[in-house]
C-alpha positions in Angstrom: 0.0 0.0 0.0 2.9 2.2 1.2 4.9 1.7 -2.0 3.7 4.3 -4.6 3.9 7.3 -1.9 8.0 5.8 -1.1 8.0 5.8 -5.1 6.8 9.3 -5.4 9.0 10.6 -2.1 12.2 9.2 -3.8 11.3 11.0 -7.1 10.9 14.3 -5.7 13.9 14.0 -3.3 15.8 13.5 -6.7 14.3 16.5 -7.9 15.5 18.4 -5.2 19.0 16.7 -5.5 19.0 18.2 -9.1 18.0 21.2 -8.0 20.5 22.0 -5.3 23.4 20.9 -7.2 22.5 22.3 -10.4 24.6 25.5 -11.5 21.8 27.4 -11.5 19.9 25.8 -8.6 20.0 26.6 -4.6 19.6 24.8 -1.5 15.8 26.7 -0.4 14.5 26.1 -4.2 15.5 22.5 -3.5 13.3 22.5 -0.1 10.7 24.0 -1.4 10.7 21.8 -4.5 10.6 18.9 -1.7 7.9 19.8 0.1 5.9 21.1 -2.6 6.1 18.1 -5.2 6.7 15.6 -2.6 6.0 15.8 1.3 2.8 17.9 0.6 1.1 16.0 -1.9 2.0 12.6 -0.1 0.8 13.8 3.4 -2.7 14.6 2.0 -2.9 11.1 -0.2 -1.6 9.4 3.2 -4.3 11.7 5.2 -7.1 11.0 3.0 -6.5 7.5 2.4 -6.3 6.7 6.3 -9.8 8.4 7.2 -12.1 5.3 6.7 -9.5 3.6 9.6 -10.0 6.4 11.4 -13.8 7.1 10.9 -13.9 2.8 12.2 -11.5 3.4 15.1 -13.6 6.1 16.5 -17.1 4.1 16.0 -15.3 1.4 17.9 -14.3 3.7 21.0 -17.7 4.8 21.0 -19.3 1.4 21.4 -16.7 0.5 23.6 -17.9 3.6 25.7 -21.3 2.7 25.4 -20.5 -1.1 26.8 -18.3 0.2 29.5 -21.4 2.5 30.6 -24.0 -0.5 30.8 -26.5 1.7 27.9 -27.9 -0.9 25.6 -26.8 -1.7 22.1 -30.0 -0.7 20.1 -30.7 2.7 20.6 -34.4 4.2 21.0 -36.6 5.1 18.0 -36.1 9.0 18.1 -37.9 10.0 15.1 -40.7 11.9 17.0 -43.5 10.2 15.3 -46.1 8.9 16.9 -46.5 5.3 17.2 -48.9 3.9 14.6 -51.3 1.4 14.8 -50.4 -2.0 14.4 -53.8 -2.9 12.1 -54.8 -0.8 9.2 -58.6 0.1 10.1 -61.2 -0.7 7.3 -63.3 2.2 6.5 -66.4 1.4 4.5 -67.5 2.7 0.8 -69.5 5.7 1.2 
């Protein structure tokens, strides 16, 4: 999974090798070239890509909470309707 953002990591550090030690190149450009083509862009894929982990880890503390705290599993119907009836009443033909 982890092998495309190393790929693209290794890439732009070799950009930013070029860049420092070209004639024409310096040190900050190479920096910036780093974190703009490489660190940045990875860190957000990375971010993005780890937020259904997160989004699951966070569901599973929360039932974890609700155990710990002896509330039941199913929650209450909180739709604010009222209860209907459970037969459909027959109404005759006018």
């Amino acid at each position: 999974m982890y092998i495309v953002p190393i790929a693209w990591l290794y890439v732009a550090l070799m950009m930013s090798v070029a860049e420092a030690t070209n004639s024409n190149g310096t040190v900050l450009g190479a920096v910036i070239t780093f974190l703009l083509y490489g660190a940045l862009p990875v860190g957000l894929i990375l971010y993005f890509m780890g937020s259904p982990g997160r989004r699951r880890a966070i569901k599973a503390r929360e039932s974890a909470e609700r155990d710990a705290a002896g509330a039941p599993s199913v929650q209450p119907d909180t739709g604010g309707l009222p209860p209907g009836d459970p037969v459909t009443p027959v109404r005759k033909e006018p």
